[in-house]
N, C-alpha and C positions, 0 to 999 in steps of 0.2 A: 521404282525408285532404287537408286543405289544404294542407301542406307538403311541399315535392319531396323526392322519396323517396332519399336516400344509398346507393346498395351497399353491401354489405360488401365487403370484400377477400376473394379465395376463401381465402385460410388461414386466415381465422375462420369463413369460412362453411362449411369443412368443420366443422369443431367440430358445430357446426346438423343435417348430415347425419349425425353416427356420433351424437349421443342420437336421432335417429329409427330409425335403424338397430337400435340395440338398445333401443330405446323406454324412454331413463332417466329414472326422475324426477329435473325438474329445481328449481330455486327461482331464478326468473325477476325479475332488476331491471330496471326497466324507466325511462325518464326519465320526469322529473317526481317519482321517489322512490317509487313503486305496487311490490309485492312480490309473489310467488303460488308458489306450489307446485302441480306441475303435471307430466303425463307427453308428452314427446314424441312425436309422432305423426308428422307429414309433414310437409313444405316446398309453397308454392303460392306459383305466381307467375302474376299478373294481366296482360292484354294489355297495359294500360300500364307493365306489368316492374317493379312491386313485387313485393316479394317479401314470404313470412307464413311464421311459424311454425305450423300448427293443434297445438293440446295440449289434452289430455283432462285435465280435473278433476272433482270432483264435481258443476260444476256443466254441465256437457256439455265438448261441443270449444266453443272460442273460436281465434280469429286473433288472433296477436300479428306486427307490422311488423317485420321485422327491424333497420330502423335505430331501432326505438323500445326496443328491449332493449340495456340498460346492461351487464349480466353475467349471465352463467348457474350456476351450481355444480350438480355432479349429484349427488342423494341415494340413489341408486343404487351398493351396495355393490361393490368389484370394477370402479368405471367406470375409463374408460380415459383419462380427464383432470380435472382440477380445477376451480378456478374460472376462468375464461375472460372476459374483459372485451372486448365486442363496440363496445363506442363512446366515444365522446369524452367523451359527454356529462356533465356534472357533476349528479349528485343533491342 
């Protein structure tokens, strides 16, 4: 990506790590206003230290940037947090 890549703060990047852990579906806001429904899967970070979310949909795994997702919400019955708001960013 052309744009430098923001960390999360680790308190929300935990968030990130327990839907992978218990692999929940999530419904992913992402900036720029793009929406998706999607199952957590793993965390990947790249030698220049971006960091991705990979999640499985119907249409394979894809990588989402972690400073490019706006909010997460889990559709996942029984999760263990709500909606969770990852960035600044305004949609």
């Amino acid at each position: 990506m052309s744009e430098e890549y923001l960390p999360l703060s680790c308190d929300l990047y935990d968030y990130i790590e327990i839907a992978c852990l218990h692999r929940y579906q999530l419904h992913i806001e992402l900036a720029g206003g793009a929406r998706l429904d999607a199952r957590a899967m793993t965390t990947l970070t790249t030698p220049d230290k971006e960091e991705f979310l990979i999640v499985q949909n119907e249409g394979g795994q894809e990588r989402l940037r972690l400073d490019q997702i706006t909010a997460i919400t889990p559709l996942t019955e029984g999760a263990s947090f709500g909606r969770v708001l990852l960035g600044n960013q305004i949609c």
